[in-house]
N, C-alpha and C positions, 0 to 999 in steps of 0.2 A: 304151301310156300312158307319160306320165314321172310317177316318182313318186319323191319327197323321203320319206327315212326321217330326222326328227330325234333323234339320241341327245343326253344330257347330258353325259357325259363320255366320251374314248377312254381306254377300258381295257381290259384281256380280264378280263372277266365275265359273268354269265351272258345278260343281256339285252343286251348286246353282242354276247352268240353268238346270239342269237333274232334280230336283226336281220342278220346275216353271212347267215343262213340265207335269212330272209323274202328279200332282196336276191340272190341267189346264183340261189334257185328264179327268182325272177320275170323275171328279166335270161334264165333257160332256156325262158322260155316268150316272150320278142318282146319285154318292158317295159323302159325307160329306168329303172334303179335310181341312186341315190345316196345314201350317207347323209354327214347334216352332221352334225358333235358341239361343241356350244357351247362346249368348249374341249377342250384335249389336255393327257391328265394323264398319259400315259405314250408311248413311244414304239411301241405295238406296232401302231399304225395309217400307223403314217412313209409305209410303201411301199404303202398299199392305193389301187390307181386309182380305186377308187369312192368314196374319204373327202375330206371337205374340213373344214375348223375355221373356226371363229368366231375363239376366242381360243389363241393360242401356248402357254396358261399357264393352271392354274387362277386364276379370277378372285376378287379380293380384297377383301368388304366389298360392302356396296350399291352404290357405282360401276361396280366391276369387273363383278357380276351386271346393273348396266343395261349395259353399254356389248355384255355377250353377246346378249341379251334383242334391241337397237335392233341388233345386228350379227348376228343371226338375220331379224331380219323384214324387213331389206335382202336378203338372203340370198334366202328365198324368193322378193321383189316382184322381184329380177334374174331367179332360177331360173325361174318362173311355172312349176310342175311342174303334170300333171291332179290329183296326189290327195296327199294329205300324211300318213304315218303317223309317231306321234310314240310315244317311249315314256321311261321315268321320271318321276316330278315333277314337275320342272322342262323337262325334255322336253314333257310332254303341255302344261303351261300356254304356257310361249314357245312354243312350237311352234304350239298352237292360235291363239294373240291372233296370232302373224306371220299363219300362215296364211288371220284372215280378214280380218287387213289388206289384203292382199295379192289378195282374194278369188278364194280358190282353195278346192274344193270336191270331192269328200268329203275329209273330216279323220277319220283310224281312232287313236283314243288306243288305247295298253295297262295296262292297271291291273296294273301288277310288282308292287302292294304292298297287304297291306289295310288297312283306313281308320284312320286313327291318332287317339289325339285329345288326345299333348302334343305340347308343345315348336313346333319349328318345321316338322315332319313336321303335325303336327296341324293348322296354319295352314294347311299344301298343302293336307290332307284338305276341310278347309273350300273352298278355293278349288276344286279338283276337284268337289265337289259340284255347287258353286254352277254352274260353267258345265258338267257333265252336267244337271241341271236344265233349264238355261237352253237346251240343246242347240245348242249350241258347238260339242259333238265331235258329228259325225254318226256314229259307233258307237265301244262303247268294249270294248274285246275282253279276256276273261280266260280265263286259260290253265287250270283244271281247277274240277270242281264245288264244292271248299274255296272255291279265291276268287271263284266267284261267290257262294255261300253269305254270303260275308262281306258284301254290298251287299243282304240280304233284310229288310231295314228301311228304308233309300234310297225315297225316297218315286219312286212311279210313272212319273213322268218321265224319273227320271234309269235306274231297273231297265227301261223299254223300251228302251234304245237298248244293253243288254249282247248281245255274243255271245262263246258260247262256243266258242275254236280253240283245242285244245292244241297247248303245245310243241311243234316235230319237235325231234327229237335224233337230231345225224351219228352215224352206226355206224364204226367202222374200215373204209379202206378197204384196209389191209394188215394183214397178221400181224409182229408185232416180238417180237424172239428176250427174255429176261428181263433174260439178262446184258448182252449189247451196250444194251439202253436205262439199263440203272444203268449200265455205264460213259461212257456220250452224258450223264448228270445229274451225275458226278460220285456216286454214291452205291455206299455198300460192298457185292458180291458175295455172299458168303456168307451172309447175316443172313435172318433173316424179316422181309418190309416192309412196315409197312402205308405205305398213301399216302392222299394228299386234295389238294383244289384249293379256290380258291376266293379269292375277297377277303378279305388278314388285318383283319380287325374287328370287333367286340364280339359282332354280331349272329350271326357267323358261328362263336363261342364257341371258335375251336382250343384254346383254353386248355384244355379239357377232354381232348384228344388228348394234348397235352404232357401233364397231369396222368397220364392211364392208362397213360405208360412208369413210372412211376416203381410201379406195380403189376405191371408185367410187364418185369422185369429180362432178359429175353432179347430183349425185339423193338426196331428199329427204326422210325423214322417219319419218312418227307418227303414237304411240303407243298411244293404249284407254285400260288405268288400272290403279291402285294405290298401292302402297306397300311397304316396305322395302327399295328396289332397286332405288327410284324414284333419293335422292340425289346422290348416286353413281354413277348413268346414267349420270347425267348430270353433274357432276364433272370430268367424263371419256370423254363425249364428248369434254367438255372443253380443258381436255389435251390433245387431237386429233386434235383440232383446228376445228371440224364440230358441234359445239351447235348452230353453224345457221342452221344448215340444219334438227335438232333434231324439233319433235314435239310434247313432253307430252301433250294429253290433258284432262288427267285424267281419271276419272271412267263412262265409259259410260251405261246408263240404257238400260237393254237385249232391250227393245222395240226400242232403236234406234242404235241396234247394225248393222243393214244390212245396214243403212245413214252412217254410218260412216265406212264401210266395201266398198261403195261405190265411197268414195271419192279417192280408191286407183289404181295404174296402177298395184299392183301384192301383194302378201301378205307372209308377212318372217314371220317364223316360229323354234327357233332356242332351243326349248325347249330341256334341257338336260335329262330330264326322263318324261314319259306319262304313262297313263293307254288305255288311250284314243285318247284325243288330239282334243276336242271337239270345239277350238276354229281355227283349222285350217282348220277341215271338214266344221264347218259352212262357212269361206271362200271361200275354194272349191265350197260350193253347192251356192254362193251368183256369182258367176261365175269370180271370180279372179284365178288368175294363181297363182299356191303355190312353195312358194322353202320351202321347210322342212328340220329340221334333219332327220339323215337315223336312227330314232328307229325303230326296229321291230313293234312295236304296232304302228306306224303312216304309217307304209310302208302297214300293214295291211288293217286298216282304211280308207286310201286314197288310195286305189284301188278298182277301178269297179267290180262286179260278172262277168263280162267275164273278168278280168283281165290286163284291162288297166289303168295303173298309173295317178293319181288325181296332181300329183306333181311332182317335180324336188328336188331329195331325194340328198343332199348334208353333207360334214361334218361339225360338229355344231360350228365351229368357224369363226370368220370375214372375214376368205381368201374363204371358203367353201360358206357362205349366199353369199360375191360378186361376186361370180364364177357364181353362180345360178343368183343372181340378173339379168347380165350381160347377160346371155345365154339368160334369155326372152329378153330382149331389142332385143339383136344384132339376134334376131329369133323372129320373132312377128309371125311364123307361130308355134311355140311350143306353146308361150304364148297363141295361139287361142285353140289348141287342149288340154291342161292341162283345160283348163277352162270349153270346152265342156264334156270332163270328169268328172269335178269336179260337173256338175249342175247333170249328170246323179248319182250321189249320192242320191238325194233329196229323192227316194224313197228308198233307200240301209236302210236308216237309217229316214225312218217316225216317227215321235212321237206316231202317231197312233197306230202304229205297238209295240211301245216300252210299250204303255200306254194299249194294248190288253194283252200281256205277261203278266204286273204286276197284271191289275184284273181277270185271269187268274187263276193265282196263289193265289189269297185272297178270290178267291169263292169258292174256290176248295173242 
């Protein structure tokens, strides 16, 4: 089959990495993969052969979002791919209206987010309804029992066409030494480290990370992502008095996400909403010791099928991550057992596994 994977933005995060993945397996089993991303907000997609853009540039204002939108659904009616899967927001909407412009069929939306009901998130919310409803998306896929949970009110139309595939998340496929990957980051030697990933932004609360050095005077902490959040972190640490101890080192490429997941003694996790939580499982299965927030959907995620806990499930704020922090140290025998948990993920959530479901579901 050819099949169009629409993303919304090129960045490395998490749903960027679920589509690297979906696209990677499917291309190993005979399918013509591509993914398009309605515009490119970073360069970590520059060199990937499988990526193409809509727009050079995040787009600006109502103009800029139509000219993506009319520069997406040329996109497909050129591509004519056999099956379309679309993921974020504005992914699954542009994506689905190109796609049946264009009339190309089946369309697999992914719902990355649960149903919101302000602002401009809330509008999407509505409009995703409306054309699950209307059955638009010929399935619309969620990645653990929380978020389909989230749509058991969704009136009947729209809850027949869900299925559920979870995440895969890549394992390591090397061993990297401690020291050599903090000196490949730039980051100090000697120190106890914690680390984390992910997109700097509200939702993703780092701020609670940088707050829990200023409780534990001995540890350090670097973060691998880019975003909004980047000056605020570092203007908060400042007024903490720990921007020594802080380590932006920016937007690290998926292929060198386990070197630098390596270079840590345990991995904080303090995200205030998930679907998923795709960058603290891969920790977990990289074999670092997780402190998390206690969401439902990460308490899910980061527990084994016989049901022993991947992490140390804490509340999302600076006193709650140094509480956690602190319990691995001052227990190096927890820190060992959350870890051997964590690897025994690897095959909870195969890509394999994730990447069998989707064509699956497109040969069907």
């Amino acid at each position: 089959m050819k099949i169009i994977q629409v993303q919304t933005q090129a960045e490395a995060a998490g749903s960027q990495r679920v589509s690297d993945m979906v696209g990677e397996g499917l291309r190993a089993r005979g399918h013509e993969v591509r993914t398009v991303f309605m515009y490119r907000k970073t360069d970590i997609y520059d060199r990937d052969p499988y990526a193409d853009f809509i727009l050079a540039e995040p787009p600006k204002g109502l103009p800029g979002q139509a000219r993506a939108a009319i520069g997406l659904a040329g996109y497909l009616r050129r591509s004519r791919p056999d099956a379309v899967i679309t993921f974020q927001h504005y992914g699954n909407i542009f994506g689905t209206i190109g796609a049946r412009l264009a009339g190309i069929r089946p369309i697999v939306a992914n719902q990355s987010g649960a149903p919101q009901t302000n602002g401009v998130r809330g509008v999407l919310t509505q409009i995703d309804k409306l054309m699950g409803v209307l059955g638009l998306y010929h399935t619309n896929v969620v990645n653990s029992a929380w978020t389909k949970a989230q749509f058991d009110r969704y009136p009947q139309a729209y809850r027949k066409r869900i299925l559920r595939i979870d995440h895969g998340v890549a394992a390591p496929l090397e061993k990297f030494d401690k020291m050599a990957a903090r000196a490949a980051f730039g980051l100090p030697p000697q120190v106890w480290l914690a680390v984390s990933s992910g997109r700097l932004a509200p939702s993703k609360n780092q701020i609670a990370l940088v707050g829990a050095l200023a409780h534990l005077p001995e540890i350090h902490l670097a973060i691998a992502g880019t975003g909004p959040e980047w000056d605020a972190l570092i203007a908060f640490a400042k007024s903490r008095n720990v921007a020594d101890r802080l380590h932006l080192v920016g937007e690290v490429p998926p292929e060198r996400i386990f070197e630098f997941l390596a270079a840590g003694d345990a991995y904080a996790f303090s995200s205030a909403t998930e679907t998923f939580g795709l960058a603290a499982v891969e920790a977990a299965i990289s074999g670092l010791p997780v402190v998390s927030s206690n969401l439902g959907v990460l308490q899910e995620v980061l527990t084994t099928e016989d049901g022993e806990p991947a992490a140390l499930f804490v509340e999302a704020d600076a006193q709650g991550i140094a509480e956690g922090l602190a319990s691995i140290i001052a227990k190096p025998e927890l820190g060992v057992r959350l870890a051997a948990a964590g690897r025994r993920l690897k095959e909870q959530y195969s890509p394999a596994r994730m990447c069998a479901g989707y064509e699956a579901l497109l040969v069907s």
